[in-house]
Every structure is written in structure tokens, then in C-alpha cells.
N, C-alpha and C positions, 0 to 999 in steps of 0.2 A: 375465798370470796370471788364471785363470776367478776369478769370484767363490765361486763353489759349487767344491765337491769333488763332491760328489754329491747331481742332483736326484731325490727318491723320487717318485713318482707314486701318489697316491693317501694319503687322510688316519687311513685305518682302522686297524684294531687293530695290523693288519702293517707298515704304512706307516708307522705310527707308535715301535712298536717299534724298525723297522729307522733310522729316522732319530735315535732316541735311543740306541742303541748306536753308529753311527759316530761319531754328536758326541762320544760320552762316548772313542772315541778319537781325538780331535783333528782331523777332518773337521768344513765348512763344510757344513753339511745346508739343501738349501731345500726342503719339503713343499709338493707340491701339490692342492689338495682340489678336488672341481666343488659340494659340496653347503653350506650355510651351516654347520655343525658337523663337527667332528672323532671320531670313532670309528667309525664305519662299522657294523659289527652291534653291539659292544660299545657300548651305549645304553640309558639309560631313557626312556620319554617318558610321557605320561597320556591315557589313555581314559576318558572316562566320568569324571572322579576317580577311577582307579585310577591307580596307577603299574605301568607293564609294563614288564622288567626285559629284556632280550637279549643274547646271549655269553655267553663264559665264566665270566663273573662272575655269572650269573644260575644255572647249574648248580655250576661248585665253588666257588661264593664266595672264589674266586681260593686255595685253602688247599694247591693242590697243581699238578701240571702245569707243560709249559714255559714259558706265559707267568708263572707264580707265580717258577719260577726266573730267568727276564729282568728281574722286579720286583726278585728278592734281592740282584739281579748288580749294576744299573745303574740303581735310581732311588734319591736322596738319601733319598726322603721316601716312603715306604709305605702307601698308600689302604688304608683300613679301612672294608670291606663290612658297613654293616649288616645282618642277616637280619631281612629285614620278614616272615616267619614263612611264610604258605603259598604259592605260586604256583597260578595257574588258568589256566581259557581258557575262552572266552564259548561256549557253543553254545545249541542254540532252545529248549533248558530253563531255561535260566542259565549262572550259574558252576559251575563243576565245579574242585573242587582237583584239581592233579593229583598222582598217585600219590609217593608216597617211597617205597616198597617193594614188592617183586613181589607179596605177595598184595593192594595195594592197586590194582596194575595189573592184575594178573588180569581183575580185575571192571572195571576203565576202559574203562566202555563209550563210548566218545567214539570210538577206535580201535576196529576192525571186530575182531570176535571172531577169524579166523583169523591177522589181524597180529600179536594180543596173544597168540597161541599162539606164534610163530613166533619173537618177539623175548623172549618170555619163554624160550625155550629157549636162543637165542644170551646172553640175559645171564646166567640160571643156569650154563650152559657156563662162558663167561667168566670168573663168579666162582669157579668150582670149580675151575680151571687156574689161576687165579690164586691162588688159598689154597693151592697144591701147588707154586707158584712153578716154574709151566710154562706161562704165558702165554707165546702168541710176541709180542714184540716190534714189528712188522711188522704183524700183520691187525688188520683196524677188526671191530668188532661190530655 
């Protein structure tokens, strides 16, 4: 008899995930990681005394999405994101907050003026099919 049911490869959001839902149905899960910590992009770490925030958790503060539904599904105990309030990103002026809202990104000049044309149009798109609940399901933005 194997000791594992199923070895996952890899420690990150998905690996992680997926090894806590087999357990939770009655599978022998062994996780294998190459890095010294477990989450893989879903991470904080410190620059400078900042704290820099990455994954999902850093854009939906986990409040919606699949992984927020794998959280509802199958953890006992439910992590609570604090909002340490702005996000930024270093560049050779400083910090720059970065945008919450399209007219904030507009003007984000960190991002070359024809990308924030381009992606301001695919995510006005977006939301406008999506408020007429005609988004398709299927395309990324």
C-alpha cells in the first residue's frame, strides 16, 4: 500500500490548493516545494521597510473569485486581509501609488501612454459588457 494517494509538485497557490482539497476528501497528500516557503506568487515580503504584497490577494483582497470560493468550500478557518490602504511601485522618481480607477490610470504615467490607451479601452469595454451582463465568460482582458 503507497504511503501517499497523491504527490502534488510544487508549494504555490495551486499546489497548495490542490493538495487541500484532496485531503479534505480523504486522500494521503504529500507537497513538494524546491523554495524554503510555501505560496509561491501569493506572498508578502519587505523592501526597503515597505511591505510588498503579490497574488490574488494583493488585487481582490480575496473578496471574490475562485480561489475566494475554494476558501468558502474547504478551509476550517478563514484568513482575513488586512487593507494596508495604497499599493505602489518604485520607479527613478519614487513611489508612485498606483491607480484604483480609470481616470487615475489615465494619467499612470509609469505605463507608456499608448498601453494606458489600449488597456483603458479593453477594461471600459469589460465593464460595460459586464453591467449589461454580457461579459463572455471565456476571454481575459
Amino acid at each position: 500500500m503507497p504511503e501517499y494517494d497523491v504527490i502534488v509538485a510544487g508549494g504555490g497557490i495551486s499546489g497548495l490548493m490542490s493538495a487541500l482539497t484532496l485531503s479534505k476528501h480523504g486522500k494521503k497528500v504529500l507537497v513538494l516545494e524546491k523554495n524554503s516557503i510555501v505560496g509561491g506568487n501569493c506572498n508578502s515580503y519587505n523592501v526597503d521597510g515597505f511591505q510588498v504584497d503579490t497574488g490574488p490577494h494583493a488585487i481582490t483582497h480575496l473578496r471574490e473569485g475562485p480561489l475566494r470560493r475554494l476558501m468558502d468550500e474547504y478551509f476550517t478557518y478563514v484568513p482575513v486581509f488586512v487593507d494596508y490602504g495604497h499599493y505602489y511601485v518604485r520607479t527613478e522618481k519614487g513611489l508612485t501609488k498606483i491607480p484604483s480607477n480609470l481616470k487615475e490610470f489615465a494619467m499612470f504615467d509609469v505605463i507608456p501612454r499608448k498601453d494606458r490607451l489600449l488597456l483603458s479601452q479593453a477594461l471600459t469595454k469589460a465593464l460595460t459588457l459586464n453591467a449589461f451582463d454580457m461579459l463572455e465568460g471565456n476571454k481575459s482582458v
